[in-house]
N, C-alpha and C positions, 0 to 999 in steps of 0.2 A: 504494500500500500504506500510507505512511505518513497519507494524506487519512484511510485508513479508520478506523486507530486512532484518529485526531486524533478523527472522528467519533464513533466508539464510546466512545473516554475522554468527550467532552461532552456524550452520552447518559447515560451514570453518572451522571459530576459534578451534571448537572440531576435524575436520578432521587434522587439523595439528598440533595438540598438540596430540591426538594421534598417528600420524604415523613421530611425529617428523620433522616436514618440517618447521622448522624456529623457533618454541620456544622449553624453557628448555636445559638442558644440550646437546642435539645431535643438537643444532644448526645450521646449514652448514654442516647438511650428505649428503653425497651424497651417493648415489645410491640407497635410499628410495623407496622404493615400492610403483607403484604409483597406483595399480588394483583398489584399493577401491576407487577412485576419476576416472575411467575411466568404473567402473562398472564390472568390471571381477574380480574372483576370490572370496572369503568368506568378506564378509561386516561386522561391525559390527552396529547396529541398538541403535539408540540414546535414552534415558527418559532425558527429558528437564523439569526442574525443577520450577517454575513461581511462582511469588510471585508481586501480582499487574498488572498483564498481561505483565511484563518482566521475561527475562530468567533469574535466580540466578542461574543455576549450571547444569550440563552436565553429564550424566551416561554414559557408553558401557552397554549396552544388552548383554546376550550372542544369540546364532544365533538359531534361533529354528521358531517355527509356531506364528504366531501373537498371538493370545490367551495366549501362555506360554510365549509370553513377555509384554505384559498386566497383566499377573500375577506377572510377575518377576520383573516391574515397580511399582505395588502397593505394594508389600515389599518392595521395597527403599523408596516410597514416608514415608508408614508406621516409617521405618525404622528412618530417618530423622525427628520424631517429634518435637524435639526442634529446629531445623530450621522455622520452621511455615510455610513451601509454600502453599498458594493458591490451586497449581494444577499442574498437571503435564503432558504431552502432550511426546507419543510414533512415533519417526521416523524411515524411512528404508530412509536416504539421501533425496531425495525429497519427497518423498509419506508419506503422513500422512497415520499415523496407527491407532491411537485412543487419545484422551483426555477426563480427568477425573477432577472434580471440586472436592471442599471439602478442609480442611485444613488438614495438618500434624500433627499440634498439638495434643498433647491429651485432651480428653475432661474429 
């Protein structure tokens, strides 16, 4: 139960640091686009970063077919080797897409 909120709360926090709705420099924009929290228009699809079964960090995807972003997630996990995460888990806003085990590091 508590995994899911943990989930849900870093679903937010990435929705609005992306589109700007209260953190970072555009603090108090107004007239922010709000499709992608209402489900219309182009989304962008999240790689969630885990290190001990918490999230340490937060990707954009670009928008394409699940497989290509399965792909496009295991380059960044890759990518991030001296971070060490655990694993790294593929979202489209609620729907889980895929998770992958293993560590970042190099061996």
């Amino acid at each position: 139960m508590l995994r899911g909120f943990v989930g849900f709360f870093a679903v937010g926090l990435a929705i609005v640091a992306d589109r700007g709705l209260g953190l970072g420099p555009d603090r108090g924009k107004m007239g922010t686009d709000l499709s992608p929290l209402l489900g219309r228009g182009r989304r962008s699809m999240r790689c969630y970063f885990l290190r001990d079964e918490k999230i340490e960090a937060v990707e954009l995807l670009k928008t394409g077919p699940d497989d290509e972003l399965i792909e496009q997630a295991r380059k960044l996990f890759r990518e991030k080797a001296s971070l060490a995460y655990d694993s790294f888990e593929v979202w489209d806003l609620n729907r889980f897409v895929h998770r992958e085990r293993g560590t970042s590091s190099p061996r």
